[in-house]
N, C-alpha and C positions, 0 to 999 in steps of 0.2 A: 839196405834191404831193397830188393826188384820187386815191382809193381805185381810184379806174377803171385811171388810170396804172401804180400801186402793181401792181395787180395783172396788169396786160399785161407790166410790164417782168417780174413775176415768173414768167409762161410763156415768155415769152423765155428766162428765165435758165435754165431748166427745160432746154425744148428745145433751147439749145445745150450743155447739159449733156449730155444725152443722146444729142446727135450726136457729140460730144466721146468717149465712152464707147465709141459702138459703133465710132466710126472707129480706138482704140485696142484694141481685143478683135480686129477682122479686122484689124490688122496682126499683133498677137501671132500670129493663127492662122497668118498665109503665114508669119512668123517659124518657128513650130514644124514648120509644114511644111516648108521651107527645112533647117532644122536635119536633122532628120530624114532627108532626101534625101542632104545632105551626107555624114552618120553610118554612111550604109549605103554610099555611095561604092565605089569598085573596090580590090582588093587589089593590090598586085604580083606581078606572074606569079612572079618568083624568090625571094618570101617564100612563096606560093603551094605551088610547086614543092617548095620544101624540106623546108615542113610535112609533104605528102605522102610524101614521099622518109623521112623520119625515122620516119613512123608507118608505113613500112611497105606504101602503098598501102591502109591501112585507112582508108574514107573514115568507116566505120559512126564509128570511133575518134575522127576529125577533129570528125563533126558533135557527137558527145558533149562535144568537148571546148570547140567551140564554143559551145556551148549554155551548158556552165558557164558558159563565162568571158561571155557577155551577160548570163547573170544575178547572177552576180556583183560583174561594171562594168556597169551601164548607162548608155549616151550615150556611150559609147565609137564609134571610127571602127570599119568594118568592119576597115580596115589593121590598129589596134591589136589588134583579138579574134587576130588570124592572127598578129602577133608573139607575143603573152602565149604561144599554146600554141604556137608555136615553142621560147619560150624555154622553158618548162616542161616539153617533151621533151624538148631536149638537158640542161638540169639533171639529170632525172632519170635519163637517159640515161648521163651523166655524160662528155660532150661537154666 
């Protein structure tokens, strides 16, 4: 094999590495983005409703509790944040 060869195949190998690469990083991205959308998703009005109902109509209460429980779970569903502090009212509530 000539050096000339040698070294074309080896930009070739290069460059479809590299294509190889970025075509794996922007799927990841729609991946995260995808995920993401999902995560944030809709609540059910009557886990929704409940939440509020139990707290009181305190929404100030809701979003704090919200807030814990995202940074507590992250990558959680929106659905799941609004069951936790469901359940963690009537627990304490003692429902």
């Amino acid at each position: 094999m000539s050096i000339g060869l040698t070294v074309l195949l080896a930009i070739v190998g290069v460059v479809l590495l590299y294509c190889a690469l970025e075509h794996f990083s922007k799927k990841s991205r729609a991946d995260q983005i995808f995920e993401e959308w999902q995560r944030k998703g809709t609540v059910d009005p009557d886990t929704r409703r409940r939440a509020i109902v139990i707290a009181g109509h305190d929404m100030g209460r809701i979003e704090r509790l919200l807030d814990s429980a995202r940074r507590s779970n992250p990558d959680r569903s929106e659905q799941w944040y609004w069951e936790k502090i469901l359940y963690d009212m009537e627990r304490d509530r003692g429902v």
